[in-house]
Every structure is written in C-alpha cells, then in structure tokens.
Legacy VTK file of the C-alpha trace (Angstrom):
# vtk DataFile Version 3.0
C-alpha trace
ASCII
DATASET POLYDATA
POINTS 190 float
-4.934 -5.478 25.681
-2.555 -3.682 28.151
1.010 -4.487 27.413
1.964 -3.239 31.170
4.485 -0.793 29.022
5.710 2.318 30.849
7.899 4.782 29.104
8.351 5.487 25.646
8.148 3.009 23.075
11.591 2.349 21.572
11.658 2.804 17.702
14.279 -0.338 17.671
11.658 -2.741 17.781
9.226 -5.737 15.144
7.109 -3.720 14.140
9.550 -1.264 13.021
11.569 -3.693 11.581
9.358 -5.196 9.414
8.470 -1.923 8.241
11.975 -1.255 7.136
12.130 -4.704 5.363
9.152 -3.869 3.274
11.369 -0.708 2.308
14.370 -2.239 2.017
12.562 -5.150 -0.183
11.164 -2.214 -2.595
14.695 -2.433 -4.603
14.948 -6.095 -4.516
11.123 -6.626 -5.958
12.069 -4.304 -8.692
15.126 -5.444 -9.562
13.393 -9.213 -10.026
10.533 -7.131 -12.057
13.589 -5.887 -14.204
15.395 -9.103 -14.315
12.267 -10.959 -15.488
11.483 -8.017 -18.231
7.947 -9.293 -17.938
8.838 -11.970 -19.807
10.480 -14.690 -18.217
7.951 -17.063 -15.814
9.995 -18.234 -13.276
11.335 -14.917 -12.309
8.172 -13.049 -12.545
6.935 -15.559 -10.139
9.971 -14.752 -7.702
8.885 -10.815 -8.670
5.338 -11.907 -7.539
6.380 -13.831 -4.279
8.500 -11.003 -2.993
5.973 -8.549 -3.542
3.344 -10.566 -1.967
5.827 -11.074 0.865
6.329 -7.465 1.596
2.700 -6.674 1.297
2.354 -9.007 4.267
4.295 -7.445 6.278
2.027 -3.942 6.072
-0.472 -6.490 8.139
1.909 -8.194 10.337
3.924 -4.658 11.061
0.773 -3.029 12.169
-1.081 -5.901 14.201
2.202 -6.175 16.169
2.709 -2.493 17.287
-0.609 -2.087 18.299
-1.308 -5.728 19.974
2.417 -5.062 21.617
1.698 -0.982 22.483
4.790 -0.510 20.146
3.436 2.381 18.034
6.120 4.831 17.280
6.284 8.173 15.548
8.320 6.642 13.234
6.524 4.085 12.100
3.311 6.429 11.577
5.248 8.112 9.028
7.156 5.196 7.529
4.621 2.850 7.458
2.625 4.881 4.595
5.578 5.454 2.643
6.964 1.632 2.179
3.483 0.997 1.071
3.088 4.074 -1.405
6.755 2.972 -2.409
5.766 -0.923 -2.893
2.236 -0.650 -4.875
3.913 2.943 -6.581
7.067 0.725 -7.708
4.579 -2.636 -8.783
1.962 -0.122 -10.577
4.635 1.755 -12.708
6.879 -1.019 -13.507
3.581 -2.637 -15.139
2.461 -0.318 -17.033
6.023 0.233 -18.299
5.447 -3.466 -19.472
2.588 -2.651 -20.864
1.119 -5.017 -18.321
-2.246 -2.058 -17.175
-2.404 0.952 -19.019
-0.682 3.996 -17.722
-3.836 5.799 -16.805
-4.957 3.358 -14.044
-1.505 3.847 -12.664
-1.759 7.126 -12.335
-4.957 7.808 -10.877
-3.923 5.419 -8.155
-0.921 7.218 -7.605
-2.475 10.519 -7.742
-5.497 9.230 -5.220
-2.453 7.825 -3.111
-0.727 10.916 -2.747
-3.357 13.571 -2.699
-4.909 11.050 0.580
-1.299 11.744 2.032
-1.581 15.853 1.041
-4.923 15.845 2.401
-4.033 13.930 5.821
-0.848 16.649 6.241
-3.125 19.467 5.835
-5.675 18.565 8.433
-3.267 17.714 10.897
-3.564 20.576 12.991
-7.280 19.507 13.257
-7.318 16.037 13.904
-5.535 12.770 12.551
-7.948 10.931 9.985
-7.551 7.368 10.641
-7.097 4.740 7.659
-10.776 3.548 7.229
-12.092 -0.137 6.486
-12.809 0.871 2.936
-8.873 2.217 2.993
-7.843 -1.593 4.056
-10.360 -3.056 1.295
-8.595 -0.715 -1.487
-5.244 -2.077 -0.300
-6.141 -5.604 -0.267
-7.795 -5.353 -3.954
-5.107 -3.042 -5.220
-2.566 -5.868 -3.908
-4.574 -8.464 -5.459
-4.487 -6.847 -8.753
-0.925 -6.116 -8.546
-0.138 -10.242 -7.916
-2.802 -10.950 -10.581
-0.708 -8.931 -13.119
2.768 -10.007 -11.697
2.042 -14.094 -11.778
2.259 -15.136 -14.949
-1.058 -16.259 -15.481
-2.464 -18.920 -18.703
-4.281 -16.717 -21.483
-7.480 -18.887 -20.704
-7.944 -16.304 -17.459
-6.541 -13.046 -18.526
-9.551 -11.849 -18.677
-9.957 -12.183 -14.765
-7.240 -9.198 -14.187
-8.935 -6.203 -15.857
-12.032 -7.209 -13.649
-10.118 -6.616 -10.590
-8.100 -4.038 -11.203
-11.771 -2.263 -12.314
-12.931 -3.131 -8.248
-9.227 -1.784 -7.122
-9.984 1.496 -9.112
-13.340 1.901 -8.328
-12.798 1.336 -4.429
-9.648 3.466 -5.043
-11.647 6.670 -6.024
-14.583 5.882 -3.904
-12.062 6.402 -0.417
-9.886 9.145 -1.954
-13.763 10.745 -1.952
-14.533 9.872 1.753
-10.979 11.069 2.568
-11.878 14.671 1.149
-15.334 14.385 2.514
-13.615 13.522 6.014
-11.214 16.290 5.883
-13.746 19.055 4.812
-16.109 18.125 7.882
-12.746 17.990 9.979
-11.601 22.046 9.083
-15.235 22.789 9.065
-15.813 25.210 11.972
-17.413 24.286 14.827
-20.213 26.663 15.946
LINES 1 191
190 0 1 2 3 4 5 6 7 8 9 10 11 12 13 14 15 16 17 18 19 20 21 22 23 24 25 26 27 28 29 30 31 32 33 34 35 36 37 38 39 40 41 42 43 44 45 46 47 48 49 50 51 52 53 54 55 56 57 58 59 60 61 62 63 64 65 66 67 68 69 70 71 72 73 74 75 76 77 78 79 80 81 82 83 84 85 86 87 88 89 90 91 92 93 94 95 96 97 98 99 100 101 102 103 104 105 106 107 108 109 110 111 112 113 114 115 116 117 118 119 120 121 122 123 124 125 126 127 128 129 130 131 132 133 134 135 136 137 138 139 140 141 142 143 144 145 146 147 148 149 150 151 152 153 154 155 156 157 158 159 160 161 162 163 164 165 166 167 168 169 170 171 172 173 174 175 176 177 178 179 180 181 182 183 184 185 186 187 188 189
C-alpha cells in the first residue's frame, strides 16, 4: 500500500513510540517480577499482563511502520533491542526464581545475541531479514515466558516444560538457518 509519503520518514512517530514503550516498560515488568518474588499471585499476574502487553506492541510497532511507510533507522536498531531486553529480562528473572533452569536461559540468550553478531557482520553484504520461523520462535518463546509468569494450578505444570522444549527447539533450529543464511550471503559469487 502506498502511503503517498515524500521525504524522510520522521523518527517522532507510532511506531516509534510504541517501540520506546516496550523499552521503557522493561523496568516496570521487572520491578512487578521483583515485587511479586515469584511468589505472590496477584502480582505475578500484573508481572504477566505487562509483559504480555509489551510483547504486543513488537506486532503492533512493526505492522504500523510498514502499513504507514514509517520505517526509520531508528527503529531497525531499536526494535531488536526492546525485544532482546524484554524476553532477556523475563528469561533471567525466571530462572533466578528457579522458575526454568538457567541453561535454557542461556542458550536463548546466547542464540539471541550471536543472530544479532551474525546480522552486524554480514551487513556489508546484504541485510538478512527476520524469517517466518524467526516470528514462530518469538511467539513460542513469548508463550513460554507467560506460561511461566501466570501463576498457573499444579494440575497443569506439566504443560510449561513442553513449551518451553518447542521455544528451544525452534530457537536453535533459526539461530542454524541464520548462520546457514549468512555463510551463503559472504560466500563469493563466481
């Protein structure tokens, strides 16, 4: 869809906006996580909600600049980071409650930044663009996050290793195609 824009996009605008929100809520979700200690219901639930709430925005933020031609610079490079910093914050503030084990958070963490390493050290080559698979990871990762965060009867527990197993296994399966993507990207052409 043309947006009938001419001239340069400003950075002021909603998509940027909500992108800065989702940072700005990064502190406020883990102050609620460290209010609740894990322990307390009703403020895990207000822990879960605001997380949930920011992770919508990563949707909203993107659908907007690029139905509304309002992709910026800026919000290429700060739309990565206030995710990394949302799921990075949820992920190690539940293992510290000994809510998933400490391994699982940091493979994801490692797969999340080496993707970011790997995507600065192509650049000169080409951009690689987030991939379906990429959007499934963050969905399940985000699902697994709420699962853990909502405090959920002991009848079902059993439900939240199951998907954080998919979120892992979908998390090491596109930190694969990324390096597969990036090799064929510096490969020579002949």
């Amino acid at each position: 869809m043309s947006t009938g824009r001419v001239g340069p996009v400003p950075v002021v605008n909603a998509a940027n906006g909500l992108t800065a929100l989702r940072l700005a809520l990064v502190p406020v979700f883990a102050g609620l996580v460290l209010t609740s200690e894990m322990l307390h219901p009703g403020w895990r639930v207000v822990a879960c909600l605001t997380f949930g709430f920011a992770s919508m925005t990563d949707l909203v933020d993107g659908w907007i600049a690029r139905r509304y031609a309002l992709v910026t610079s800026f919000g290429k490079v700060a739309d990565p980071i206030a995710d990394k910093a949302l799921t990075g914050t949820a992920l190690v503030l539940l293992s510290w409650y000994d809510r998933i084990p400490w391994w699982v958070t940091v493979l994801i963490l490692v797969r999340e930044f080496g993707v970011t390493l790997i995507r600065f050290w192509v650049i000169r080559y080409g951009v690689i663009a987030a991939s379906r698979g990429g959007k499934v990871k963050t969905a399940v990762q985000i699902l697994a996050i709420v699962w853990y965060l909502w405090p959920v009867p002991d009848s079902v527990e059993f439900v939240g290793p199951w998907i954080l197993g998919v979120a892992l296994v979908v998390t090491v399966a596109t930190g694969l195609d990324y390096v597969v993507r990036a090799l064929r990207l510096r490969r020579p052409v002949r």
